[in-house]
Backbone as a chain_set.jsonl record, in Angstrom:
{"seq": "XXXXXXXXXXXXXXXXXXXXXXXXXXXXXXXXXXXXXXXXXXXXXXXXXXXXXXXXXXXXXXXXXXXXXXXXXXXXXXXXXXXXXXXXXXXXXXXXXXXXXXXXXXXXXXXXXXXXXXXXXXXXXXXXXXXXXXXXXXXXXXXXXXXXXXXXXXXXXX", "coords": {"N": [[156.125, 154.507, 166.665], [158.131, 155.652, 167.17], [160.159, 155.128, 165.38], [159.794, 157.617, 163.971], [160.315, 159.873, 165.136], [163.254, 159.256, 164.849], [163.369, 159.253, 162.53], [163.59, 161.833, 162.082], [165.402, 162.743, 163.572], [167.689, 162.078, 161.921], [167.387, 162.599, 159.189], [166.373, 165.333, 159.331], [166.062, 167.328, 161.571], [169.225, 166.58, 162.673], [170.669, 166.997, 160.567], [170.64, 169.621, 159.658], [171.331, 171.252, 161.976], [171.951, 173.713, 162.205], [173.658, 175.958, 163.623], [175.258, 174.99, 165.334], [177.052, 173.737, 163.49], [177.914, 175.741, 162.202], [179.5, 176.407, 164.145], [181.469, 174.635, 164.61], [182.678, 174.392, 161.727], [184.035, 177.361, 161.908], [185.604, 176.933, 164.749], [187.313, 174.825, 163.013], [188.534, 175.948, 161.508], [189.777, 178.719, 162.481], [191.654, 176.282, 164.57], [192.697, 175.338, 162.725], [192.477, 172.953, 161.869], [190.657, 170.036, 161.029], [190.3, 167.973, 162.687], [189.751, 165.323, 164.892], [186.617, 163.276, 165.124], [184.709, 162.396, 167.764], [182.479, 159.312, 168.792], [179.521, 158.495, 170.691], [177.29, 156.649, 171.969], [174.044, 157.643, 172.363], [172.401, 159.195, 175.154], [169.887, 158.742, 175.333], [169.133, 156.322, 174.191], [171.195, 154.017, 175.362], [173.271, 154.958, 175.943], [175.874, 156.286, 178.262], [176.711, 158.441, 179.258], [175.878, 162.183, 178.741], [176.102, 164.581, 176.207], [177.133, 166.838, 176.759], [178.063, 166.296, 179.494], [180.43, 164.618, 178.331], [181.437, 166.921, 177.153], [182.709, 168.748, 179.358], [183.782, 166.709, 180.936], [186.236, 166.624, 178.916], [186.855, 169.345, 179.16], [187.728, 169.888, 181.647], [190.395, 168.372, 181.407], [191.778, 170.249, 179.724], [190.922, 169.597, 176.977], [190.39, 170.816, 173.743], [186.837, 170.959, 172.453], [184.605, 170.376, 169.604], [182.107, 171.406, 166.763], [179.611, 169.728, 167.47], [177.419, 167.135, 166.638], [174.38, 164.939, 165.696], [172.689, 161.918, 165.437], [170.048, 159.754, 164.995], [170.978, 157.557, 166.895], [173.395, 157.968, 167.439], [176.062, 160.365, 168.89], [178.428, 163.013, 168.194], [181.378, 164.841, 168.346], [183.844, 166.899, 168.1], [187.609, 166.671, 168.512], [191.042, 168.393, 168.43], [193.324, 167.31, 166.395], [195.756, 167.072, 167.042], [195.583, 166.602, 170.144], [193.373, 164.141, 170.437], [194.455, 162.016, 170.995], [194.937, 161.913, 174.176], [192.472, 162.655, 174.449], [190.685, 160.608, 173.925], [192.267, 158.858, 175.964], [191.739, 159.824, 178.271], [188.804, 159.839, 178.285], [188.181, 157.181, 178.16], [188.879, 156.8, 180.65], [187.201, 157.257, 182.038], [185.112, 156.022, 181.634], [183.79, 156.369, 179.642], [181.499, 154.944, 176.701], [183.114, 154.502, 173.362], [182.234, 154.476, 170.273], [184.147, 155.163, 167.535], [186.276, 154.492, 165.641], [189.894, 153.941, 167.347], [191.835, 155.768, 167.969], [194.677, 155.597, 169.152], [195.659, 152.564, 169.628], [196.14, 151.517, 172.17], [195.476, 152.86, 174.234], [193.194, 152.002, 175.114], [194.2, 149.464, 176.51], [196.005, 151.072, 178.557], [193.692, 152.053, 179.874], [192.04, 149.858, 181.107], [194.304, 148.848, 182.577], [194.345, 149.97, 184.964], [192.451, 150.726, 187.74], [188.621, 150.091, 187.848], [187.244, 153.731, 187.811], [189.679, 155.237, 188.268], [190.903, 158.084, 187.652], [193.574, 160.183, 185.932], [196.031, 163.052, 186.638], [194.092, 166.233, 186.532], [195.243, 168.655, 184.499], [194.381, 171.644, 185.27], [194.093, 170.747, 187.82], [196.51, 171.459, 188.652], [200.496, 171.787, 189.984], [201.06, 168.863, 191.609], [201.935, 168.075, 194.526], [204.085, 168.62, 196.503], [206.482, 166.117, 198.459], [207.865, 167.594, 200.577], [210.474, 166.548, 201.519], [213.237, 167.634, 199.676], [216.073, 167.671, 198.271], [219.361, 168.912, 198.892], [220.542, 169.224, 196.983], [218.402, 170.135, 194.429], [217.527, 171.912, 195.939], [220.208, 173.932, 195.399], [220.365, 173.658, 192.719], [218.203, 175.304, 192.126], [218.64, 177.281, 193.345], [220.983, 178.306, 191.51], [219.108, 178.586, 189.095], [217.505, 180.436, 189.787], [219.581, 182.955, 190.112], [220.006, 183.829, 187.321], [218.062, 185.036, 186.982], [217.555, 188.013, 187.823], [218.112, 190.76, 190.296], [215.48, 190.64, 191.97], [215.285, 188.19, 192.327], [217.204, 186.92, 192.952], [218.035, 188.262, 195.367], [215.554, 187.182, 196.939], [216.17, 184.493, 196.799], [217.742, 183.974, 199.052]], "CA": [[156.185, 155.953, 166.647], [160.082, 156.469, 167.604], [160.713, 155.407, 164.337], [159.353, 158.945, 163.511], [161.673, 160.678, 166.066], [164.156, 158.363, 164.726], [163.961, 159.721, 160.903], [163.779, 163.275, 162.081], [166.61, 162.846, 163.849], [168.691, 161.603, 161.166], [167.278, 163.297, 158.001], [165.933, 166.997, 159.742], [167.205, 168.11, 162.816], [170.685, 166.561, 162.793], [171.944, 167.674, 159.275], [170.19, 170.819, 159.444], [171.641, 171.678, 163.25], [173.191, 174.883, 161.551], [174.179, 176.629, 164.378], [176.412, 173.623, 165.944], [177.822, 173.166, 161.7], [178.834, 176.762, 161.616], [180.635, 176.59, 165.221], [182.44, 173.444, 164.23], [183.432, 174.943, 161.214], [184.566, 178.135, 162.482], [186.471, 176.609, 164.442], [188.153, 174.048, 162.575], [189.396, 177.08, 160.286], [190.827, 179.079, 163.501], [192.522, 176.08, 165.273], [193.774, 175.15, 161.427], [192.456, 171.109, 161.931], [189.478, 169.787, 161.123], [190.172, 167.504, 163.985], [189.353, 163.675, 164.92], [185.669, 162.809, 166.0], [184.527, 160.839, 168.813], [181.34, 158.889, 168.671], [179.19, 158.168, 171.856], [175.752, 156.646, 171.697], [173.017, 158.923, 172.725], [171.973, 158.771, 176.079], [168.563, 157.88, 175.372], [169.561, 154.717, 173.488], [171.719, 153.082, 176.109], [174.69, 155.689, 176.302], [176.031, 156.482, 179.874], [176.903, 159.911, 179.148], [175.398, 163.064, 177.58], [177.729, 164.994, 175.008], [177.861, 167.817, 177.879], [179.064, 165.282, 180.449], [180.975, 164.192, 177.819], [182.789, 168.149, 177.398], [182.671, 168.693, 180.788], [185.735, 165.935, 181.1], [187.675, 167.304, 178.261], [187.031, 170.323, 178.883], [188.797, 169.426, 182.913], [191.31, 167.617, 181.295], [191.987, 170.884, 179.058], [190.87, 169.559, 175.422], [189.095, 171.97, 172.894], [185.821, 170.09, 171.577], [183.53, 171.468, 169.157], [181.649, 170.211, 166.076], [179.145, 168.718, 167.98], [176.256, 167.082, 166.052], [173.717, 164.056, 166.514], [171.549, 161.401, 164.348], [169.178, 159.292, 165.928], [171.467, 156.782, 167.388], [175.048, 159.021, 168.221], [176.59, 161.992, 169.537], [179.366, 163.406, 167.48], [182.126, 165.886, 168.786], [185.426, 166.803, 167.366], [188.673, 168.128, 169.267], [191.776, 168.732, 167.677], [193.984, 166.122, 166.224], [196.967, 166.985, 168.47], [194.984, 166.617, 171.219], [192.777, 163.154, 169.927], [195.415, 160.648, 171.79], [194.842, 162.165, 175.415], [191.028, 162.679, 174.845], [190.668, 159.171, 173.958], [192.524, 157.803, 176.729], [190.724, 160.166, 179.425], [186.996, 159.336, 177.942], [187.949, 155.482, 178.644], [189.482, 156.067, 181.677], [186.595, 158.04, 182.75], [183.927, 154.631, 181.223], [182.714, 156.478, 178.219], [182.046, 154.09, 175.926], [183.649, 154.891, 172.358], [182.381, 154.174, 169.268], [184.738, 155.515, 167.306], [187.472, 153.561, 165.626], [190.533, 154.035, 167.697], [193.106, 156.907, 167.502], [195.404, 154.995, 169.65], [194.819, 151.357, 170.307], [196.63, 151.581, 173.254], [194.816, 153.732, 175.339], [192.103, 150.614, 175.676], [194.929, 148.63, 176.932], [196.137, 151.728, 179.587], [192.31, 152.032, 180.389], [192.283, 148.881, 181.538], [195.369, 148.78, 183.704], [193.939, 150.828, 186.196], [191.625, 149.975, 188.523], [187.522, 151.508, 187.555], [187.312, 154.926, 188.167], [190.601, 155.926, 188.829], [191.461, 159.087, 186.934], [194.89, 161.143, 185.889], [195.176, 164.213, 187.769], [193.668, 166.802, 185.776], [196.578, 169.455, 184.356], [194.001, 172.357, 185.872], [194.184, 171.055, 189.249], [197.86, 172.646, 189.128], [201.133, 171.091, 189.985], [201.33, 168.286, 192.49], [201.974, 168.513, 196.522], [205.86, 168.333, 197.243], [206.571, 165.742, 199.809], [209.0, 168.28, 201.541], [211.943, 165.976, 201.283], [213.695, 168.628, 198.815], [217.296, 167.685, 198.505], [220.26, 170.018, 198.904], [221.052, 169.396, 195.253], [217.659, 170.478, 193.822], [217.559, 173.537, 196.371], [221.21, 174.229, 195.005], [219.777, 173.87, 191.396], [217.283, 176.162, 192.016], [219.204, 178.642, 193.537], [221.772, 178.547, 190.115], [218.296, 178.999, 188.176], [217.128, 182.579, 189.808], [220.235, 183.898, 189.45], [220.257, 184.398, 186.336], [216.783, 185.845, 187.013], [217.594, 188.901, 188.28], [218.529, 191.234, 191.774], [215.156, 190.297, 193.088], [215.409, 186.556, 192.387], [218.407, 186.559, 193.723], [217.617, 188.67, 197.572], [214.465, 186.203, 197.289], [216.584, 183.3, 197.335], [218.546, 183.864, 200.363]], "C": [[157.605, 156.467, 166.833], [160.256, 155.829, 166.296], [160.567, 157.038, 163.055], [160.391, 159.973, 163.526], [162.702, 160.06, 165.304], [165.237, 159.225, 163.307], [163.909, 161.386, 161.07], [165.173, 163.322, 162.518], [167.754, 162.491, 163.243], [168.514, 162.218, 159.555], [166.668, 164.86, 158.266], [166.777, 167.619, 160.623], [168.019, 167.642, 162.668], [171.288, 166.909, 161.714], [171.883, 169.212, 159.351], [170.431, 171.854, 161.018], [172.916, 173.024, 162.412], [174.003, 175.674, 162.121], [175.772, 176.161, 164.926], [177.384, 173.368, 164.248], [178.52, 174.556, 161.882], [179.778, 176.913, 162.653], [181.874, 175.66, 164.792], [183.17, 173.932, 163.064], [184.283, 176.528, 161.278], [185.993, 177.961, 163.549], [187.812, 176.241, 163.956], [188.973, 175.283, 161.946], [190.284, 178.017, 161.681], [191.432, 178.124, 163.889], [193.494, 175.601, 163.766], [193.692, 173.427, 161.783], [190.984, 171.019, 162.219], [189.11, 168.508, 162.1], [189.973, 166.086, 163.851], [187.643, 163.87, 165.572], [185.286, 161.809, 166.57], [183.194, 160.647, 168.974], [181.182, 158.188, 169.763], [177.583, 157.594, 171.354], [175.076, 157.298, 172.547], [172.323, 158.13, 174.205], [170.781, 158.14, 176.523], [168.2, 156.134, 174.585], [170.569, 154.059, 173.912], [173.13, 153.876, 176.526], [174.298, 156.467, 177.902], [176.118, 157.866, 180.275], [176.376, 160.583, 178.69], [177.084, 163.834, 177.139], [178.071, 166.031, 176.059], [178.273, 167.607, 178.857], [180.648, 164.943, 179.907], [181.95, 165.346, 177.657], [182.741, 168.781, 178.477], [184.335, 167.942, 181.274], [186.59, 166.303, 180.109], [187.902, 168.554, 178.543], [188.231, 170.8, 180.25], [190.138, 169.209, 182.769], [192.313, 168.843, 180.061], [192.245, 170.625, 177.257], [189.97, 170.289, 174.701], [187.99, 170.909, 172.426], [185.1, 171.373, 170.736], [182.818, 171.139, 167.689], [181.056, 169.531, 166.718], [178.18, 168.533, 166.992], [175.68, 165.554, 166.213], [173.127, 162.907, 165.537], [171.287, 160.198, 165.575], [170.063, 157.957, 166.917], [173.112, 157.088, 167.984], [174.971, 159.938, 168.408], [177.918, 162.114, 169.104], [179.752, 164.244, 168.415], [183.239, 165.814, 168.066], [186.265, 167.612, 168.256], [189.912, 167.761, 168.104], [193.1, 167.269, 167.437], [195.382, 165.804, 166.867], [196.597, 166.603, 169.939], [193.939, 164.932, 171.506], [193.321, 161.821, 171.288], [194.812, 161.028, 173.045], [193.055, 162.15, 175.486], [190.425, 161.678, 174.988], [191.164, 158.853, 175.4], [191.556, 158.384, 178.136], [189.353, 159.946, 179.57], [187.579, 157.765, 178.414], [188.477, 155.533, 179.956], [188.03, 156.562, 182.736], [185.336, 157.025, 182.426], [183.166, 155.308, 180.047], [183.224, 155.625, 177.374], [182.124, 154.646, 174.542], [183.291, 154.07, 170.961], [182.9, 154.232, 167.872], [185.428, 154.817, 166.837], [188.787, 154.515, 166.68], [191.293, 154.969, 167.261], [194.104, 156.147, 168.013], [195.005, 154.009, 170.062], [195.536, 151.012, 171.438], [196.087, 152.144, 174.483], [193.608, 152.838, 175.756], [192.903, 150.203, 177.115], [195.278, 149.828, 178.778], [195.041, 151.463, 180.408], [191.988, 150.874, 181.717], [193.337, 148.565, 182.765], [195.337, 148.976, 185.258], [192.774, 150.846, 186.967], [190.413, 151.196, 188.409], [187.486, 152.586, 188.367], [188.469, 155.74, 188.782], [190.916, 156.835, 187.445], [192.662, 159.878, 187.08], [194.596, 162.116, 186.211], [194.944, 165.078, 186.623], [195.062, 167.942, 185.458], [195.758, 170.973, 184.823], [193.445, 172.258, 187.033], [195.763, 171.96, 189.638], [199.374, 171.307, 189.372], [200.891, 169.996, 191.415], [201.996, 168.414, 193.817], [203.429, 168.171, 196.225], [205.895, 167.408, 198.12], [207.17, 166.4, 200.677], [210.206, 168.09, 201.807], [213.001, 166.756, 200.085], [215.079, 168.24, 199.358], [217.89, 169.008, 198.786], [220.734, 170.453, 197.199], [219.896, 170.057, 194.63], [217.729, 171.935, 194.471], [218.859, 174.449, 195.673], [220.713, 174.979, 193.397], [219.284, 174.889, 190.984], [217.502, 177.551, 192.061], [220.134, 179.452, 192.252], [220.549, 179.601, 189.314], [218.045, 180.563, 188.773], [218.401, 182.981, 190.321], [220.37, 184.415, 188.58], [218.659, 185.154, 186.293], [216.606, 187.446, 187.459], [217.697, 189.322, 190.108], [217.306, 190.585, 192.385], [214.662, 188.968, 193.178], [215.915, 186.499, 193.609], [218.18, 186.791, 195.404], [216.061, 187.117, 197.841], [214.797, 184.55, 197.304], [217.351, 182.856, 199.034], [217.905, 183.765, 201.808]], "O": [[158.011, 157.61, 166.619], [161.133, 156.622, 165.951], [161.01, 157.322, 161.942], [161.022, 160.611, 162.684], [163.312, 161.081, 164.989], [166.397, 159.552, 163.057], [164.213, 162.099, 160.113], [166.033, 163.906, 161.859], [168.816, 162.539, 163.864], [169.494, 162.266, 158.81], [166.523, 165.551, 157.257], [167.839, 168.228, 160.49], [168.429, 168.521, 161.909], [172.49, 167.163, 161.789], [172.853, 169.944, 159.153], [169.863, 172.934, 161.184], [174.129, 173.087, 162.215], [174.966, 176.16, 161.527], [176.881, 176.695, 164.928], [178.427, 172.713, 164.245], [179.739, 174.556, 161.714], [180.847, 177.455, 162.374], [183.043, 176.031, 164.691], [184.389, 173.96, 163.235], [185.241, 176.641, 160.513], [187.071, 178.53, 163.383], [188.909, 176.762, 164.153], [190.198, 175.303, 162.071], [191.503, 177.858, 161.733], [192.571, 178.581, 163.804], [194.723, 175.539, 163.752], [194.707, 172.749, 161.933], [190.29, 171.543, 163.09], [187.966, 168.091, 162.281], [190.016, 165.603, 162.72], [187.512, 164.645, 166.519], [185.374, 160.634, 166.214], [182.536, 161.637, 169.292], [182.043, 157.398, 170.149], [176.9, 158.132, 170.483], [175.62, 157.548, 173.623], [171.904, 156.98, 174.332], [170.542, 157.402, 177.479], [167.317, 155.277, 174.575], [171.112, 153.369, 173.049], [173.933, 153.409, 177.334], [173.29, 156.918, 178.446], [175.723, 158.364, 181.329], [175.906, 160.022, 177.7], [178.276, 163.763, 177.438], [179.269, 166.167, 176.309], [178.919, 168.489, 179.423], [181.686, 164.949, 180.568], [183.137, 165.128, 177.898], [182.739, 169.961, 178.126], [185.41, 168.368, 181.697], [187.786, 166.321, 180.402], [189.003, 169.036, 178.279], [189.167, 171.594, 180.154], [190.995, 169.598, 183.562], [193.371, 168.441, 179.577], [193.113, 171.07, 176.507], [188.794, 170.374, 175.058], [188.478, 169.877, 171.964], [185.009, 172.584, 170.939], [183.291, 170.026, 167.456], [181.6, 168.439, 166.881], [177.891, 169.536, 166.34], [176.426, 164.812, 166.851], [173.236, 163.402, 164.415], [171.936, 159.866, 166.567], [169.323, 157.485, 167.781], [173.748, 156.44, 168.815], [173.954, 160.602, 168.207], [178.7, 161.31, 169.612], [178.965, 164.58, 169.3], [183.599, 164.805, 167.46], [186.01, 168.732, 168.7], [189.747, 167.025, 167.131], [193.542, 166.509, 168.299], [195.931, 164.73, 167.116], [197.463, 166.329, 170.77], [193.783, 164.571, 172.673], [192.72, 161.105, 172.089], [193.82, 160.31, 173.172], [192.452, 161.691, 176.455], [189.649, 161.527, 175.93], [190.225, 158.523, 176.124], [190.862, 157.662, 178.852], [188.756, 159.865, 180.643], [186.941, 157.388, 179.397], [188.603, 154.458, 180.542], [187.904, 156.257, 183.922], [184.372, 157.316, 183.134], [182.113, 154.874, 179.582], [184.394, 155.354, 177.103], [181.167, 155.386, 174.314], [183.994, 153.126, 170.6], [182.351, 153.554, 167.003], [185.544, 153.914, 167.665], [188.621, 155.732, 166.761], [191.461, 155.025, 166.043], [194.768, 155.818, 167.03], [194.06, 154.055, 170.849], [195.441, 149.8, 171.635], [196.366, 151.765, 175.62], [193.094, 153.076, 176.849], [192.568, 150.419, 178.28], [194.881, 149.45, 179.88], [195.15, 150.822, 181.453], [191.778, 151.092, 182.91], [192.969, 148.031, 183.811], [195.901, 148.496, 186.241], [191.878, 151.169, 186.187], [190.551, 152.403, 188.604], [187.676, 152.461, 189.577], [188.333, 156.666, 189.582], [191.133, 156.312, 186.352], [192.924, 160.306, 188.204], [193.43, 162.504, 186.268], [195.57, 164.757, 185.613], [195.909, 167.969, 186.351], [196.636, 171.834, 184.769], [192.629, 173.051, 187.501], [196.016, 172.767, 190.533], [199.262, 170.145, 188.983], [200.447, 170.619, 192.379], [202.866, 169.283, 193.764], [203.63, 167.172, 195.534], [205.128, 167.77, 199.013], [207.122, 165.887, 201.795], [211.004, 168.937, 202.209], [213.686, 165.856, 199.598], [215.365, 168.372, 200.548], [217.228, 170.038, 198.912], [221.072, 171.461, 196.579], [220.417, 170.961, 193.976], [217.93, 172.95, 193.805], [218.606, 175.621, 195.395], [220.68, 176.15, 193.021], [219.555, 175.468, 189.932], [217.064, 178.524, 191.446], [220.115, 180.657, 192.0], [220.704, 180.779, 188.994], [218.379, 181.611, 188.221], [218.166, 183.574, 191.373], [220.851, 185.546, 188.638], [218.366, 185.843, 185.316], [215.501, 187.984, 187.396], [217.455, 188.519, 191.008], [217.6, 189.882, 193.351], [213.772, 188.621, 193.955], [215.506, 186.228, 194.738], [218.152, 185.978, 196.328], [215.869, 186.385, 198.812], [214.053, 183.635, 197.657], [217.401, 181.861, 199.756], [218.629, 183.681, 202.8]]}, "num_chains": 1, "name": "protein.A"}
């Protein structure tokens, strides 16, 4: 009987997901790239992730997805092809597995490097903690830079 589900899901509902076809193409035509897609197997057939787990971490990691669509054995998404390299390496660092051919075959190799579940800091947690050790030269630096910023740089440096 799941070969039923199987062929709906690959000749009905997933071509005919019109809603998810016209976002993806919409879209692709505003960011001006019809993008790279990344292939996940479907969570009910042995995949670890769902596709909204799955933009959930790009979306953290600040990558556009969109183009999502399905057939009985994957989960399609597309983000933008400037963006492809970093999404890749954060989906493996994060254990989604990728069926996908490779955008970068390097980002395996990074993946790897790093001990499971350690993740890069996200670029919307913000900048990183200071240790407080702030030379004299960087404070110096700094002080050069808001000058040229104006009078109330300047009283706000002193």
């Amino acid at each position: 009987m799941s070969w039923v589900a199987d062929a709906l899901d690959d000749f009905v509902l997933g071509p005919l997901n019109l809603l998810d076809w016209l976002e993806g193409l919409g879209y692709a035509i505003f960011y001006r790239d019809f993008g790279f897609e990344l292939t996940i197997p479907r969570s009910d057939k042995g995949g670890k992730f769902s596709q909204n787990e799955m933009r959930e971490i790009l979306d953290k990691y600040g990558v556009a997805t969109y183009g999502r669509r399905f057939d009985s054995q994957n989960m399609y998404i597309r983000v933008k092809k400037r963006q492809a390299r970093w999404a890749e390496y954060v989906l493996l660092h994060a254990g989604v597995e990728l069926l996908n051919p490779a955008f970068d075959h390097r980002n395996a190799g990074y993946a790897a490097s790093h001990a499971p579940g350690w993740m890069p800091r996200p670029w919307s947690a913000g900048p990183a903690a200071t240790t407080g050790n702030t030379t004299d030269h960087t404070k110096e630096a700094k002080r050069e830079r808001d000058k040229d910023k104006g009078l109330l740089a300047w009283l706000d440096s002193l």
